[in-house]
Structures are given as structure tokens and as C-alpha cells.
C-alpha positions in Angstrom: 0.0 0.0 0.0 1.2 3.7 -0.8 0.1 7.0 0.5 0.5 10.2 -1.3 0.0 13.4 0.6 -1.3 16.6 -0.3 -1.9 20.2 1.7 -3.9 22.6 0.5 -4.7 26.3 2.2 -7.2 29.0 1.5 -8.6 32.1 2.8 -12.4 32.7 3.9 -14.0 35.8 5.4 -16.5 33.8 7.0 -15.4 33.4 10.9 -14.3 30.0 11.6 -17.1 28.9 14.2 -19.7 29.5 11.3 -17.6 27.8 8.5 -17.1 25.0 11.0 -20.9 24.5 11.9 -22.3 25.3 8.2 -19.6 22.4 6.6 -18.9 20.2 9.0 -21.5 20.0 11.9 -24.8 20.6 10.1 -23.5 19.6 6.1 -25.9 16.4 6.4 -28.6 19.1 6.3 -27.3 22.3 4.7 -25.1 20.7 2.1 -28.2 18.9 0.0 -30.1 21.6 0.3 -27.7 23.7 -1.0 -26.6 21.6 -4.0 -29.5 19.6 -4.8 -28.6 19.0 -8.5 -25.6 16.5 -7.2 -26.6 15.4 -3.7 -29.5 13.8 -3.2 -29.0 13.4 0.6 -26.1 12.9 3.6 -27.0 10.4 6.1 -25.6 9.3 9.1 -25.7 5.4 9.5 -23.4 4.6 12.3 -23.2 6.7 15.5 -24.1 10.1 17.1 -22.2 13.0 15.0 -19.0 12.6 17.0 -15.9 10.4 16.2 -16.6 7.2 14.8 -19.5 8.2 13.2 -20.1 6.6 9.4 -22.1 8.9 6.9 -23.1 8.1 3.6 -23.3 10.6 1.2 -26.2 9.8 -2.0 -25.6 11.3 -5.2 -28.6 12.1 -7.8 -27.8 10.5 -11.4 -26.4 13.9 -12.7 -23.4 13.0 -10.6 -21.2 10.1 -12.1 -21.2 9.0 -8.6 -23.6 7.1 -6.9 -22.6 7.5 -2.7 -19.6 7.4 -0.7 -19.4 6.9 3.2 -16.8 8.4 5.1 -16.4 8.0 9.3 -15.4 10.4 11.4 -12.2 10.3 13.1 -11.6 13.5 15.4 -14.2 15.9 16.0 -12.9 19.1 18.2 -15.7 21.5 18.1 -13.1 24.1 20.3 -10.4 24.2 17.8 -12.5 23.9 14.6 -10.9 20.8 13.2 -12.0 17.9 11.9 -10.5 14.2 10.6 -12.5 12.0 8.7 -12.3 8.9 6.4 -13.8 7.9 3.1 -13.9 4.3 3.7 -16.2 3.4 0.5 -18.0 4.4 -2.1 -17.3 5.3 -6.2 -14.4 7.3 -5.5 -12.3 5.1 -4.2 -12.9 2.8 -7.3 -10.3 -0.8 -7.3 -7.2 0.8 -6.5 -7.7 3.3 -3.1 -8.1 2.0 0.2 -9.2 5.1 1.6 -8.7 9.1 1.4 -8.2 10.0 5.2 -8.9 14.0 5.1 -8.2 17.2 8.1 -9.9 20.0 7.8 -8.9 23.0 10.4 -10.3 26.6 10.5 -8.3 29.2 12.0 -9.2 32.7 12.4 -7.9 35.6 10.4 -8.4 39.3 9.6 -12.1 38.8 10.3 -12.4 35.4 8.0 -10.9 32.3 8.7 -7.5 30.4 6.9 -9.1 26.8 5.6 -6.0 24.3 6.1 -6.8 21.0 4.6 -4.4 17.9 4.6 -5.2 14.9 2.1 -3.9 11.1 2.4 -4.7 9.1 -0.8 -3.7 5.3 0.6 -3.9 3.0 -1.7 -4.3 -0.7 -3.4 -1.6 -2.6 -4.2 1.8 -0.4 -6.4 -0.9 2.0 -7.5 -0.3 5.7 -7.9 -2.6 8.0 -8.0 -2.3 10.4 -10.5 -1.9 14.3 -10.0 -4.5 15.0 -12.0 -7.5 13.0 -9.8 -6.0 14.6 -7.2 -6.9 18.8 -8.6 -10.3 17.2 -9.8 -10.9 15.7 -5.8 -9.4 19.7 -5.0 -11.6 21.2 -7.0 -14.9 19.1 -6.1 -14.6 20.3 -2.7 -13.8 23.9 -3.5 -16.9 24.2 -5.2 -18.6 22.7 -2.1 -16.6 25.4 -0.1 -17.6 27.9 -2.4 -21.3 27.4 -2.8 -21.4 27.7 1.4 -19.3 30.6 2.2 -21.7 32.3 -0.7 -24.9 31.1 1.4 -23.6 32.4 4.5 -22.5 35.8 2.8 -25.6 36.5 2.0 -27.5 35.0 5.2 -24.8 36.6 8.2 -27.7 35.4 10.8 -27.5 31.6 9.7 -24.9 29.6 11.9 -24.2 33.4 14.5 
């Protein structure tokens, strides 16, 4: 098995505490509503929202994806960080074992600094290649994107 690692960091002017709760505490509920033209729902299968928990995210059919469930790993609500696992589902396909992921807000200049760190483990003497890797990046910036919009333009949701 071989891991490739990636870091990736960005700014937000959304405080962290709201980024925080909007994409990671309530995304079961804001995220489909939000982009209902790609997922259909985010359900929690296993657990109570903390670490450990398994969620399973649905896909409509205009995605080429049909779920993927990822479990929780570290939840600190204080610090803003987050550690969770895809563990299966379409994107993982035959040749990754799992994408562990951290996600960390940190307060700045009235916004928040998004650091993310990526692990790709996978199957075997598979590489990934680069490539997969900018389209993962760029799947979740648009997810990033589409909330830090919402919350621009609702400053009440998630005070």
C-alpha cells in the first residue's frame, strides 16, 4: 500500500465557528439543500455525529457518482478541526483503500484560513495520479464555495 499526501490552504471571510458549523456539523442538512442538483441526501448510519460516526453521502444521477461513506475520526468542536475517512463508495474505485482527510479553521483578519491535509492510501503499487487529485481539490472547493456564498448573503445563519 502507498500513500500520497497533499496540503492545501485558503482564505475565507467567513469566521471560523460558522464555516465549521455550516460544513462540518450541520452539512448532512445544509449541504443537500444547497446543492440539490448533485446530492441527493447525507445520512448518518453509524453513531451520534462525533468520532466514529459513518455517513453516507447519495448522489442524484447527474453526478457520475452514486454514494460514498466516510467515518469520522476526530471531532474538536473548540479548535474547529475535523478528521475523517472515506472508507467506500465510487471514488475510491479498485485501486484506493481510503482518502483519510483534516480539515482546520483558523481565524484571520475577520475570516478564517481553511487548512486541509489529504492522504490518498492505496491498493496494491498503484499511484494516483496528479490529476485525480486537482479534480478531488476542485470538487470540494466548489462545495466550499457554494457555502461561504450562502452564508455571505444569510450573516444570521450559523451566528
Amino acid at each position: 500500500m502507498g500513500v500520497t499526501s497533499f496540503t492545501q490552504e485558503f482564505t475565507c471571510p467567513i469566521a471560523p465557528s460558522r464555516i465549521f458549523k455550516a460544513l462540518i456539523l450541520d452539512s448532512n442538512n445544509l449541504i443537500p439543500k444547497l446543492l440539490p442538483q448533485t446530492i441527493r441526501s447525507i445520512d448518518v448510519v453509524q453513531g451520534d455525529g462525533g468520532a466514529g460516526t459513518i455517513e453516507q453521502v447519495n448522489f442524484t444521477e447527474a453526478s457520475n457518482l452514486k454514494y460514498v461513506k466516510h467515518q469520522i475520526e476526530e471531532l474538536d468542536k473548540e479548535n474547529f478541526v475535523c478528521k475523517y475517512r472515506m472508507i467506500e463508495g465510487d471514488v475510491l474505485g479498485e485501486e484506493l483503500e481510503s482518502i483519510a482527510h483534516e480539515v482546520k479553521f483558523e481565524a484571520a483578519d475577520g475570516g478564517s484560513i481553511c487548512k486541509m491535509a489529504s492522504e490518498y492510501h492505496t491498493k496494491g503499487k498503484f499511484e494516483i495520479k496528479e490529476e485525480e487529485i486537482k479534480a478531488g481539490k476542485a470538487r470540494a472547493m466548489g462545495i466550499y464555495k457554494v457555502v461561504e456564498a450562502y452564508l455571505l448573503e444569510n450573516p444570521h445563519v450559523y451566528a
